[in-house]
C-alpha positions as CSV (number, residue, x, y, z in Angstrom):
1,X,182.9,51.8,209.5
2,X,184.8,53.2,206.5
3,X,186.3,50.3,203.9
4,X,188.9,48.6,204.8
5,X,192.1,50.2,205.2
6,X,195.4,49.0,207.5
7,X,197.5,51.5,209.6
8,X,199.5,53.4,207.9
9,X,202.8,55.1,209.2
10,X,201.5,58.1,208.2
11,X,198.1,57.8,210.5
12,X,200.5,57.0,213.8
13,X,202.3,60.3,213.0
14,X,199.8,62.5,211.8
15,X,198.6,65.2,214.3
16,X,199.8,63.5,217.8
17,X,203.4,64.7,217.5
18,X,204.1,66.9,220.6
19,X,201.1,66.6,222.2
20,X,202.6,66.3,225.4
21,X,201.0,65.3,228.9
22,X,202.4,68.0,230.9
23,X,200.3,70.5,229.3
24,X,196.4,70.9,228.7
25,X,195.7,67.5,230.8
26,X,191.8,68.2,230.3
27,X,192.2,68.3,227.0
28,X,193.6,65.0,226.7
29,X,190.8,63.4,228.6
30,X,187.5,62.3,227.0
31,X,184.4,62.0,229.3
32,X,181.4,60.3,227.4
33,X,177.8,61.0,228.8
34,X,175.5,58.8,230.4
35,X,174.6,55.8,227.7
36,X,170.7,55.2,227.5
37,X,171.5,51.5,227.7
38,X,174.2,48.6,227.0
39,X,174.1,46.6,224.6
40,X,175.9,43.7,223.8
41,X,176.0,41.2,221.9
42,X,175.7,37.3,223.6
43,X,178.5,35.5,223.5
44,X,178.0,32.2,220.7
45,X,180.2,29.8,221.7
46,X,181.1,27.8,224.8
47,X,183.9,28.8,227.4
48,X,184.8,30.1,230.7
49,X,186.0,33.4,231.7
50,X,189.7,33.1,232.5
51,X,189.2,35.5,235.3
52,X,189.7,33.9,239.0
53,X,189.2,36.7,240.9
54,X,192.5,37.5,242.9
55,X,192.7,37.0,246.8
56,X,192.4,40.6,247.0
57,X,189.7,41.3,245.4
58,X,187.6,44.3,245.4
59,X,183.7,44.5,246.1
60,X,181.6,46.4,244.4
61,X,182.1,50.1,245.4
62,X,179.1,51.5,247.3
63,X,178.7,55.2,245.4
64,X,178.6,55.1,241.5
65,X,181.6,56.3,239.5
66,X,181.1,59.7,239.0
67,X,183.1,62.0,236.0
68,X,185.6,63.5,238.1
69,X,186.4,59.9,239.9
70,X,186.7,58.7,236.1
71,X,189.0,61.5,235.4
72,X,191.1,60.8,238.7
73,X,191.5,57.2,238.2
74,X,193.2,57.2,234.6
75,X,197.0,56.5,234.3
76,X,199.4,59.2,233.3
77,X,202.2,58.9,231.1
78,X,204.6,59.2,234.3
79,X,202.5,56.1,235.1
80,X,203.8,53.9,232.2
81,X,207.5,55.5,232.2
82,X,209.5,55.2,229.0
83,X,208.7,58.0,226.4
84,X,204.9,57.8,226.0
85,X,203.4,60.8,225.4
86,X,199.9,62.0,225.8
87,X,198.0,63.0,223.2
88,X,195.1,65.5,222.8
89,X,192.4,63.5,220.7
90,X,192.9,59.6,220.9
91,X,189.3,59.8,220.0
92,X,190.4,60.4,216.6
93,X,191.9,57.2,216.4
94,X,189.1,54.8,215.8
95,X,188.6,55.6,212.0
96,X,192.5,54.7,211.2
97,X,193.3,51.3,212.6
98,X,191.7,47.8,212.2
99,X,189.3,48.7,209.9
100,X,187.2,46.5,207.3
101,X,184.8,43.5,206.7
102,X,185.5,40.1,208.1
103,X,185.3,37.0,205.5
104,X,182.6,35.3,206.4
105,X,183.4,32.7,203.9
106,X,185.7,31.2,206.1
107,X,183.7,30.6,208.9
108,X,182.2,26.9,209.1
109,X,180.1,27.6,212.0
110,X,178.2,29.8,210.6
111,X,177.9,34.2,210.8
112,X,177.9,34.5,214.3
113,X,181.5,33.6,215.2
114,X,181.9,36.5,212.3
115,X,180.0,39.1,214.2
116,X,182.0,38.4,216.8
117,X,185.1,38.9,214.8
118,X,183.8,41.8,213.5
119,X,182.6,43.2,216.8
120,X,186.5,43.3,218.1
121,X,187.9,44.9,214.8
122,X,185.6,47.7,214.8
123,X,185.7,48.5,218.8
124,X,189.2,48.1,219.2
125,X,190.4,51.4,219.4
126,X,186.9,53.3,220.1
127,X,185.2,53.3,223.1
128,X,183.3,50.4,223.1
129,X,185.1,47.1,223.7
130,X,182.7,46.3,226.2
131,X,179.7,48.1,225.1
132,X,178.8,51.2,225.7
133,X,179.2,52.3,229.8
134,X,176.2,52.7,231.3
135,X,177.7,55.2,234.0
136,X,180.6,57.9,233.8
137,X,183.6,57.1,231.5
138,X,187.1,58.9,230.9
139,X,189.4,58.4,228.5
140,X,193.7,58.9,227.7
141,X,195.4,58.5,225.0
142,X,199.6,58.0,224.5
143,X,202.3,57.7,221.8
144,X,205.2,56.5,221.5
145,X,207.1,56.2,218.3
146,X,204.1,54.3,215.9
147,X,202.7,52.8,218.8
148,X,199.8,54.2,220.8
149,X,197.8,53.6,224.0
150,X,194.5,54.0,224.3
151,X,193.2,53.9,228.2
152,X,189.7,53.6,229.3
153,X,187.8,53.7,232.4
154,X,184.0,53.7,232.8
155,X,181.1,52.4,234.7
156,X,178.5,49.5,233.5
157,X,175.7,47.6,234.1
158,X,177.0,44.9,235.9
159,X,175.2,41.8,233.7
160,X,176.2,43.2,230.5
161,X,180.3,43.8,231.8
162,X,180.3,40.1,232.7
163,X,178.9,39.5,229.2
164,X,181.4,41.3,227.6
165,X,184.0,40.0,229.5
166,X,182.9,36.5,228.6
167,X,183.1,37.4,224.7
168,X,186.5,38.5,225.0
169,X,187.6,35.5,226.5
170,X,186.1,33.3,224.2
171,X,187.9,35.3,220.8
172,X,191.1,33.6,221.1
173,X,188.7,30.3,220.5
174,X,185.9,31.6,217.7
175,X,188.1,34.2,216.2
176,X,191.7,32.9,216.5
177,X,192.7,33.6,212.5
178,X,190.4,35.4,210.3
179,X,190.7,38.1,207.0
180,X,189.5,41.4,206.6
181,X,188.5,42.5,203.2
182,X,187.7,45.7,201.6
183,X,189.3,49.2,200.7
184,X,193.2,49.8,198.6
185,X,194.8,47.2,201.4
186,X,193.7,43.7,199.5
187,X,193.4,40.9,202.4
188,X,194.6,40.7,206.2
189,X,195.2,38.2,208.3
190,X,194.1,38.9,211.9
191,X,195.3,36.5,214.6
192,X,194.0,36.6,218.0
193,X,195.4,35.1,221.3
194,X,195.0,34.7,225.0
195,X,198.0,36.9,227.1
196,X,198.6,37.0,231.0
197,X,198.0,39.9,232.8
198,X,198.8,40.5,236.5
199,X,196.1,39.0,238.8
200,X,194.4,42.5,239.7
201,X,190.6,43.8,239.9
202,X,188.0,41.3,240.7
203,X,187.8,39.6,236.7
204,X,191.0,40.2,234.1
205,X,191.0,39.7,230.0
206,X,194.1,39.4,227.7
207,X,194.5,39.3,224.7
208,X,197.0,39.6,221.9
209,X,195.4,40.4,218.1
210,X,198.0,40.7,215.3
211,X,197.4,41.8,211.8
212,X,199.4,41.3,208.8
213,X,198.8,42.9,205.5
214,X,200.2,45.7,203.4
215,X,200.6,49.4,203.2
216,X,201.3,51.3,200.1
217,X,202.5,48.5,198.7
218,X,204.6,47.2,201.9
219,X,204.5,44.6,204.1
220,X,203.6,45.6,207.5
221,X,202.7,43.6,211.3
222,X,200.2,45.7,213.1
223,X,200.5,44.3,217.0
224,X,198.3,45.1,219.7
225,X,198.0,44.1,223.3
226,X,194.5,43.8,224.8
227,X,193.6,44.1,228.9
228,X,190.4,44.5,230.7
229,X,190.5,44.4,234.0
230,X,186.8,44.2,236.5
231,X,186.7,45.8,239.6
232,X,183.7,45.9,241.1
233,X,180.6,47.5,238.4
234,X,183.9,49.8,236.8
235,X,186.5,48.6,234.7
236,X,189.6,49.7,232.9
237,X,189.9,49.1,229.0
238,X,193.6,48.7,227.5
239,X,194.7,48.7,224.3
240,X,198.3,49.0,223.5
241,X,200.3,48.6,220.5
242,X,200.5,49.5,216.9
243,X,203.4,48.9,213.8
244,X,206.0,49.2,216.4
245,X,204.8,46.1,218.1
246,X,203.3,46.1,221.4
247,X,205.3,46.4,224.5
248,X,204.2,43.6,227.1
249,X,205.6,44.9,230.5
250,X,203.9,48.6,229.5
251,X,200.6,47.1,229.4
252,X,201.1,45.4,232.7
253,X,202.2,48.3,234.3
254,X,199.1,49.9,233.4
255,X,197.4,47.2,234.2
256,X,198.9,47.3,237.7
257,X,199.2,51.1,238.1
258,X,195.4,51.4,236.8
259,X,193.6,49.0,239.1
260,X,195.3,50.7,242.2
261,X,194.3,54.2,241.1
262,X,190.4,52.6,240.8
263,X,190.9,51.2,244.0
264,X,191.6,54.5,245.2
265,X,188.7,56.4,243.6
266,X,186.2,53.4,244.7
267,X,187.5,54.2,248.5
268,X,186.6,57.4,248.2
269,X,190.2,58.7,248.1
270,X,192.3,60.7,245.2
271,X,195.0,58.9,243.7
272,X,198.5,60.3,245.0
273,X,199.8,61.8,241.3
274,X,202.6,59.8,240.0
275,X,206.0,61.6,240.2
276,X,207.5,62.5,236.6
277,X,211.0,62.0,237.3
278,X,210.9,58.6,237.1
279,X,214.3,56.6,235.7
C-alpha cells in the first residue's frame, strides 16, 4: 500500500457523484475470478468467536456459489432505503481510505498483534477481509453524502472462513487502540470495538474501527462499521461508514436484507427484487 494518507473529503466526492443504481447495474457489480488458494494469516491471540449460530441456522448449501448466484444475492440500494446511491467502481476505493504503517513500537507483545493490525487497515475497504474467496465473489458499492458502503459476497474454503472469522473477533482484544504512521497525515489513532449485529447466518462478526487524525490541516473522525456474516461455506462482507459517521441501523438492514437474499440463492431460488419506492 501507498504511504499513509487519511480520507479526505475530496476522495468521498471524487468520481462517485451520480452514479446512480437504476442504471448500468452490471457495471456496478465486481465479480473476481476463481482464487488459486486462501490465505490467511493465524489468528495470535486467545479468544472465542462471538458467533452462536442462530436457531435458524443455515447448512451448508449443497451446489457451490456460482457468479450469477453471487450477482443475485447482493443488496441493492432500495435494500438499505435512505439516499444511498450505487456507485460504478467501489473497487477504486481501496487506495483512499485507512491507509499507512502501524506502530509497532507500541506493541508489548511483540509484531504479531501488529500484523494483525495491519492486516485490517489494509483490507478494509478491498476485497479481502477474509482472505481471498476461494469460489465466486460479487461486489456493490454505495454513497451517501461522505459515507460509503462497500458490500461483498463470495465463496471460501470453509477452514480458512472460520479462521478469518476468528481474527476478527479477536481485534477488538489485540488491536483495540493503535497509530498509523507515514505519508503528509502525521499520526492516527485507530480504535477498534466489538458491535451487535442481528443474530443471522450460521457465524456473525462486528465491529466498529474509528480513526482520528487530520486532513489538510483539519481535524477529522473517520467511522466505520464492520459485519461479516457465515452462512454455510459463503459469506457476506460489510463495511459501512466514512467522515459522515457510520449509520448503525443501515448496516443491520443489510445485514438482515443480505443474509435472506443468500438464503435465497443457496435454495436454489432468485431473490424477489426489492421494490424502490420504499418510504
Amino acid at each position: 500500500m501507498a504511504a499513509g494518507t487519511l480520507l479526505a473529503t475530496a476522495a468521498c466526492s471524487s468520481g462517485d457523484d451520480g452514479a446512480a443504481a437504476d442504471t448500468e447495474t452490471a457495471a456496478a457489480v465486481a465479480e473476481r475470478p476463481l482464487a488459486a488458494q486462501t490465505t490467511t494469516p493465524s489468528p495470535t491471540a486467545t479468544g472465542s468467536v462471538s458467533a452462536t449460530p442462530s436457531a435458524s441456522a443455515t447448512t451448508s448449501p449443497a451446489a457451490p456459489l456460482s457468479e450469477a448466484g453471487a450477482r443475485n444475492a447482493l443488496i441493492t440500494a432500495a435494500d438499505i432505503e435512505d439516499n444511498w446511491v450505487q456507485v460504478k467502481d467501489p473497487e477504486s476505493w481501496r487506495d483512499k481510505l485507512l491507509i499507512g504503517e502501524v506502530d509497532t513500537a507500541q506493541f508489548v507483545t511483540g509484531k504479531a498483534d501488529a500484523a494483525d493490525c495491519q492486516r485490517l487497515v489494509d483490507s478494509l475497504y478491498d476485497e479481502t477481509l477474509l482472505g481471498r474467496p476461494s469460489g465466486a465473489s460479487a461486489l456493490n458499492g454505495f454513497q451517501q453524502g461522505q459515507s460509503r458502503l462497500l458490500y461483498q459476497v463470495a465463496a471460501y474454503d470453509k477452514a480458512a472462513l472460520d479462521k478469518s472469522m476468528d481474527w476478527l473477533a479477536k481485534l477488538p482484544q489485540t488491536c483495540d487502540q493503535f497509530t498509523l504512521t507515514g505519508g503528509d497525515s502525521g499520526e492516527r489513532t485507530v480504535q477498534v470495538v466489538e458491535a451487535s449485529l442481528p443474530k443471522e447466518g450460521d457465524a456473525r462478526q462486528g465491529l466498529t474501527v474509528t480513526m482520528k487524525g487530520t486532513t489538510n490541516g483539519d481535524p477529522v473522525t473517520l467511522t466505520l462499521d464492520v459485519a461479516v456474516v457465515r452462512v454455510g461455506n459463503d459469506a457476506i462482507t460489510i463495511t459501512n461508514g466514512g467522515l459522515d459517521g457510520a449509520d448503525e441501523n443501515t448496516t443491520k438492514t443489510a445485514v438482515e436484507q443480505g443474509t435472506e437474499r443468500l438464503k435465497e440463492v443457496q435454495a436454489g431460488r432468485t431473490p424477489t427484487p426489492t421494490p424502490s419506492n420504499l418510504d
